[in-house]
C-alpha positions as CSV (number, residue, x, y, z in Angstrom):
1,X,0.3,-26.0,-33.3
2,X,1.1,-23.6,-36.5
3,X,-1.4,-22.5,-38.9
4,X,-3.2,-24.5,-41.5
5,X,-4.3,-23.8,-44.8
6,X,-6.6,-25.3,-47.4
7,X,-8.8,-24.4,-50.4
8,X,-12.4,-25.8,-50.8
9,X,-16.0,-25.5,-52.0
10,X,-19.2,-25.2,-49.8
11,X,-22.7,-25.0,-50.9
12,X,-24.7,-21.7,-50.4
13,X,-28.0,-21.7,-48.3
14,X,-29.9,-20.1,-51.3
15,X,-32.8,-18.5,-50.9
16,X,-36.6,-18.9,-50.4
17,X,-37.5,-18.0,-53.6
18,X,-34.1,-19.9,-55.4
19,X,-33.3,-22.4,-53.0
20,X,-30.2,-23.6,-55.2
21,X,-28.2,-21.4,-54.1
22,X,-24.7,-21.0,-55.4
23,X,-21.5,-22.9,-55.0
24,X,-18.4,-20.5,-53.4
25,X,-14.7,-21.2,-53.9
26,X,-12.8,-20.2,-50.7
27,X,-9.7,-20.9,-48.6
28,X,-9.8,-22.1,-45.1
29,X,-6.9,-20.7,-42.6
30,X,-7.0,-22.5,-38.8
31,X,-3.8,-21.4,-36.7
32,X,-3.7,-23.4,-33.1
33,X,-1.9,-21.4,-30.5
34,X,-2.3,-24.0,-27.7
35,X,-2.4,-27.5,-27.0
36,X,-2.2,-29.2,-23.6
37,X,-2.4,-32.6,-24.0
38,X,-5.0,-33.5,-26.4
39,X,-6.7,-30.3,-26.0
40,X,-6.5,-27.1,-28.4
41,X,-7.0,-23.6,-28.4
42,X,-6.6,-20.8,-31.8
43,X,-8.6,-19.4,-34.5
44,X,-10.0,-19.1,-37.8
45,X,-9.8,-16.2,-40.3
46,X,-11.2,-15.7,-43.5
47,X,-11.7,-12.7,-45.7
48,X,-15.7,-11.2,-46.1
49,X,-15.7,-8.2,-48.2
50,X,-12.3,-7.4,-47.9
51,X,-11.9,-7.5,-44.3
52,X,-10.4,-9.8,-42.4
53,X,-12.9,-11.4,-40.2
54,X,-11.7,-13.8,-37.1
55,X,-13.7,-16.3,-34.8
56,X,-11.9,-18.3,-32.1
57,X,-12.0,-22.7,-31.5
58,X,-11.2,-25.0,-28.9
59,X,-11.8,-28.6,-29.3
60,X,-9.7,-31.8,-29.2
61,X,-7.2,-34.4,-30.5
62,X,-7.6,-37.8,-29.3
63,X,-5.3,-40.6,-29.3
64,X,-6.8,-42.1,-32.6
65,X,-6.0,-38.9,-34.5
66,X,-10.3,-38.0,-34.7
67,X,-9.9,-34.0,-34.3
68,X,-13.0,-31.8,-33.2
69,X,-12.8,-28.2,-33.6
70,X,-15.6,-25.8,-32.4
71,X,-16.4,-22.2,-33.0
72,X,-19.7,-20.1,-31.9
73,X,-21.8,-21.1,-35.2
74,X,-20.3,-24.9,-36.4
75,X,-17.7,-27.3,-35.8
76,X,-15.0,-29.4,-37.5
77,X,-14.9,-32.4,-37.4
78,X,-11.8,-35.2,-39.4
79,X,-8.6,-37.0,-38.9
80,X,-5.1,-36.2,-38.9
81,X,-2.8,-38.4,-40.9
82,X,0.6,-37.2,-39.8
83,X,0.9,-35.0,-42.6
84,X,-2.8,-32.9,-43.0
85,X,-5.9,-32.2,-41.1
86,X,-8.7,-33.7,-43.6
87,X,-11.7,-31.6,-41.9
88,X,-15.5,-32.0,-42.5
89,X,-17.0,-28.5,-41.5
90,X,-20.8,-28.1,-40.4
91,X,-22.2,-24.8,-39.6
92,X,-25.8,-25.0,-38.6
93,X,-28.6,-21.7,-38.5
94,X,-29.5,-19.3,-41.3
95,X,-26.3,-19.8,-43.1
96,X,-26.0,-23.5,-42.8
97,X,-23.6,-25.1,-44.7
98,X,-21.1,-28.1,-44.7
99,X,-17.9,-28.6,-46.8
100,X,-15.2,-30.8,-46.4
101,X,-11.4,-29.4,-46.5
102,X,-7.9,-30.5,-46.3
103,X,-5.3,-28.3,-44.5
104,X,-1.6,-28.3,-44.5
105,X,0.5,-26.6,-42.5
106,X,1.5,-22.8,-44.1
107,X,5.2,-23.7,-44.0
108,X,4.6,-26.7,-45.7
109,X,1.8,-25.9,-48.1
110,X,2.5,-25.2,-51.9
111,X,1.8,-21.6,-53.5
């Protein structure tokens, strides 16, 4: 439960004509709301444009710490080490991307 916060770097899909894309710096914000059991329920927001933009998860914790996260375009998938969730993201579709992250808890995390 609580939120969780973390900075990282994911790959842009580019484009047909540059397929390179471009590398974006961002920060990833998780808050869980409910847990029953190993089962979890929140959201995630992030900033686009200056507007603060918000898609719900569900997803699991199992007894071997593995966490799975999902929202409507990707999922989350990592560990919890008693301390941080260390998260490998994958969003699939037009804007596919992947990044890995690791999120402390907001009360917890530095400035």
């Amino acid at each position: 439960m609580g939120t969780w916060v973390g900075d990282y770097r994911y790959p842009s899909a580019g484009t047909r004509v540059d397929p390179t894309g471009v590398a974006v710096s961002a920060t990833e914000r998780i808050t869980i709301t409910a847990q029953e059991g190993e089962l979890l329920w929140g959201y995630q927001t992030w900033v686009d444009a200056g507007i603060t933009q918000r898609d719900l998860l569900h997803g699991s914790i199992g007894s071997d710490d593995l966490v799975v996260l999902t929202e409507a375009q990707g999922h989350w998938l990592g560990r919890f080490d008693g301390e941080a969730l260390i998260l490998r993201y994958i969003r699939t579709g037009k804007q596919r991307t992947t990044y890995e992250v690791t999120l402390r808890r907001a009360d917890l995390a530095s400035p």
